[in-house]
Rosetta silent file (secondary structure, phi, psi, omega in degrees, C-alpha in Angstrom):
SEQUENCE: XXXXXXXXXXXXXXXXXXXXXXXXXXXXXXXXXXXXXXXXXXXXXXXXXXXXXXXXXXXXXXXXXXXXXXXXXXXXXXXXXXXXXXXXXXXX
SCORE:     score description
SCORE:     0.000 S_00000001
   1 L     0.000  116.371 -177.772   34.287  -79.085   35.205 S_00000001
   2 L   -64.479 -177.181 -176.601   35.066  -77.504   31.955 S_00000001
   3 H   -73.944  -66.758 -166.803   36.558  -73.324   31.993 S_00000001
   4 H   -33.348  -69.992  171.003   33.070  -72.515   30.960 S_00000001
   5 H   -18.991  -71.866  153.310   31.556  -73.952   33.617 S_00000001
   6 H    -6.923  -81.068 -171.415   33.740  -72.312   35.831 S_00000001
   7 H   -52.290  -60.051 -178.345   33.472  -68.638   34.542 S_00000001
   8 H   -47.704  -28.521  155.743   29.650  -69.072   34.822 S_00000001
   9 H   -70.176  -29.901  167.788   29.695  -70.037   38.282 S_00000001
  10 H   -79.921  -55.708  158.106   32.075  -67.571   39.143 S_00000001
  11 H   -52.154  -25.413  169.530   30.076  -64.871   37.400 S_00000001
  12 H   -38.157  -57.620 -169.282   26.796  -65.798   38.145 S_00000001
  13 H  -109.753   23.761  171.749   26.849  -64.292   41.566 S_00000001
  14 H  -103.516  -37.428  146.036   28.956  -61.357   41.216 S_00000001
  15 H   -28.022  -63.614  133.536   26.093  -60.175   38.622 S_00000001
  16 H    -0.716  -75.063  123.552   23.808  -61.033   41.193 S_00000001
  17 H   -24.814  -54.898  162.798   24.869  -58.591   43.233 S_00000001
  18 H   -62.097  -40.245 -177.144   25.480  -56.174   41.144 S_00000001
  19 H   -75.590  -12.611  166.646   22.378  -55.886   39.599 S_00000001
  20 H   -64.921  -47.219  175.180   20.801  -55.962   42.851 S_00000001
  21 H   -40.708  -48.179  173.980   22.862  -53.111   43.911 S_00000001
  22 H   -60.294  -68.814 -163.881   22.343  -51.128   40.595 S_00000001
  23 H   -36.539  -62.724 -149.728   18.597  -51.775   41.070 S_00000001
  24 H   -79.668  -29.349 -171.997   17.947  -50.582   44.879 S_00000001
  25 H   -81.663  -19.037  176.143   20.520  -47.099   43.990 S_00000001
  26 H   -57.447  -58.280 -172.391   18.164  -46.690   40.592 S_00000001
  27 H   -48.634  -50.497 -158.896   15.227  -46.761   42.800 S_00000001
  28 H   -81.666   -2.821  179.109   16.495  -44.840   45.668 S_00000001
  29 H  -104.652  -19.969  162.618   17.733  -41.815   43.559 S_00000001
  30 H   -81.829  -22.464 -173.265   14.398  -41.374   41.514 S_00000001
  31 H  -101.436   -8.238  157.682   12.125  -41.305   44.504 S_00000001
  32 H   -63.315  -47.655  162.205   15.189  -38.650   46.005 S_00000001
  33 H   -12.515  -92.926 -175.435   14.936  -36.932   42.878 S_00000001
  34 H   -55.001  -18.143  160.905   11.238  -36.722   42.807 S_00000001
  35 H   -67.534  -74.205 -178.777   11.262  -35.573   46.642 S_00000001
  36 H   -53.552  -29.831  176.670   13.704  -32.904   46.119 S_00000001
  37 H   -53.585  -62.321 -179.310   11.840  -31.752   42.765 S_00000001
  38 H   -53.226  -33.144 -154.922    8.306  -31.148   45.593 S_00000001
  39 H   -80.471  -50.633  167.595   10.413  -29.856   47.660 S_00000001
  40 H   -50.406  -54.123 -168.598   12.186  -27.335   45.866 S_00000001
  41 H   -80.643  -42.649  169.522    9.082  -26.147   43.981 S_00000001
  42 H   -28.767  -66.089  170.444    6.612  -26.059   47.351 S_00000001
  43 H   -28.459  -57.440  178.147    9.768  -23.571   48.304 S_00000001
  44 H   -93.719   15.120  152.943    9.836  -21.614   45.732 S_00000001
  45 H   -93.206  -37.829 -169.045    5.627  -20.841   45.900 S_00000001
  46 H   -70.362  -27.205 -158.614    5.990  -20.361   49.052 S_00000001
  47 L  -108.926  -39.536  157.236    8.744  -17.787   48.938 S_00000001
  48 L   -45.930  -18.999  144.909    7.241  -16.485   45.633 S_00000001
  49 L   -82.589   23.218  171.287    3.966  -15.099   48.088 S_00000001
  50 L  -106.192  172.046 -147.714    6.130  -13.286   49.902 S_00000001
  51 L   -85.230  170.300 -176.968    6.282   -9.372   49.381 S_00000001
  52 H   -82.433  -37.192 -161.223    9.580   -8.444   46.630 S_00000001
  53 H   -63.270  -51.078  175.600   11.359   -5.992   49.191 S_00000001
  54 H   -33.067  -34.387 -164.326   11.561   -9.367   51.178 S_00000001
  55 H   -93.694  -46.351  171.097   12.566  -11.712   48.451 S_00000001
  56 H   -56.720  -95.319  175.826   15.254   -8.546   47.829 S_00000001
  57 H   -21.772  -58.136  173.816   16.424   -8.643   51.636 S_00000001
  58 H   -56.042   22.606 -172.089   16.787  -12.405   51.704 S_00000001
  59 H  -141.354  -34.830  173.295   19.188  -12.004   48.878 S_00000001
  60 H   -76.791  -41.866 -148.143   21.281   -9.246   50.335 S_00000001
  61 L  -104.765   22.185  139.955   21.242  -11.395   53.622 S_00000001
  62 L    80.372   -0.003 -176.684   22.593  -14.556   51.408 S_00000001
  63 H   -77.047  -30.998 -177.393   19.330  -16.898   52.171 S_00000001
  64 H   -63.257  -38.171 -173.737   18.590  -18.377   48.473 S_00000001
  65 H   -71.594  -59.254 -149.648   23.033  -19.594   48.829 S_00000001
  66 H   -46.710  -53.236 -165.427   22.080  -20.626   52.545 S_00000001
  67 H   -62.211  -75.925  147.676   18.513  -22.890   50.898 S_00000001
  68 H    12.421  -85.993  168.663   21.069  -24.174   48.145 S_00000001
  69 H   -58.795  -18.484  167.899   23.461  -25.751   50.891 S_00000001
  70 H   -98.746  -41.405  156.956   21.081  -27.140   53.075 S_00000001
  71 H   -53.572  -35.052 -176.468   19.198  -28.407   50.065 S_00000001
  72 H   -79.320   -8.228 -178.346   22.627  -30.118   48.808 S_00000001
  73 H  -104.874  -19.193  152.143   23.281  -31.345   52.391 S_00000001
  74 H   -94.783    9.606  169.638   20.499  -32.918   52.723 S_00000001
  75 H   -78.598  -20.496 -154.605   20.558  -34.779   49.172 S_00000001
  76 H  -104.491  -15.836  154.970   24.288  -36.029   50.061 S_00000001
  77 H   -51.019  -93.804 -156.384   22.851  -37.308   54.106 S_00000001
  78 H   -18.412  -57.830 -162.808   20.148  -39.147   52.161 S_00000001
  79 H   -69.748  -27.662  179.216   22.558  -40.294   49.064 S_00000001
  80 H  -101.611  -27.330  170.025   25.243  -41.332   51.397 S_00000001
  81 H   -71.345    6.396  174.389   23.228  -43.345   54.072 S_00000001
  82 H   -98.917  -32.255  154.718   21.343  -45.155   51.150 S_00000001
  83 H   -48.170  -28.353  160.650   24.844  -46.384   49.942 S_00000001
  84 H   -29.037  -80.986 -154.519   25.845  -47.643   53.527 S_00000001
  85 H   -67.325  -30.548  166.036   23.532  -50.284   52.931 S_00000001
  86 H   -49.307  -65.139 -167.240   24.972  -50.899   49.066 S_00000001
  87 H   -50.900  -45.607  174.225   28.212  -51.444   49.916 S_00000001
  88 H   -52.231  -71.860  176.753   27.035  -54.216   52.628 S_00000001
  89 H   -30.355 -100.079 -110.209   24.617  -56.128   49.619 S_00000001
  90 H   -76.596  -26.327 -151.892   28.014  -56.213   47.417 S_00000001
  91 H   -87.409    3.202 -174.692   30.656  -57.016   50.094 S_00000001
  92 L   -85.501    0.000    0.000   28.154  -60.205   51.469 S_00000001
């Protein structure tokens, strides 16, 4: 077995892997993406029928930072249990 021979067998299925990996996190962060994007704007219609001294009170009372952190807490649940499953693909 020549070096070539070699490298290509050794590389073959570390590529393999990767690109599966690369694939399934491409996938799983455009359809988060596009979830949080509905999500966000359904939110902000919804909160946009509401009266202004309200939209003013939720803002003295800190609720747009509170929506902010619970939106960001649930992209980084989502983002880190879909990696769980990466890390398993590359280390098999």
């Amino acid at each position: 077995m020549g070096l070539a021979a070699f490298l290509v067998g050794l590389v073959g299925p570390l590529m393999a892997r990767w690109l599966t990996s690369v694939g399934l996190s491409l996938v799983t962060m455009a359809g988060l993406t596009a979830a949080m994007a509905t999500l966000r704007s359904m939110m902000m219609s919804n909160i946009n029928s509401l009266p202004a001294e309200c939209i003013q009170l939720g803002g003295l009372f800190g609720v747009w930072a509170c929506l902010g952190m619970v939106l960001g807490a649930v992209t980084f649940c989502v983002t880190w249990a879909s990696t769980k499953g990466f890390w398993t693909l590359a280390k098999a």
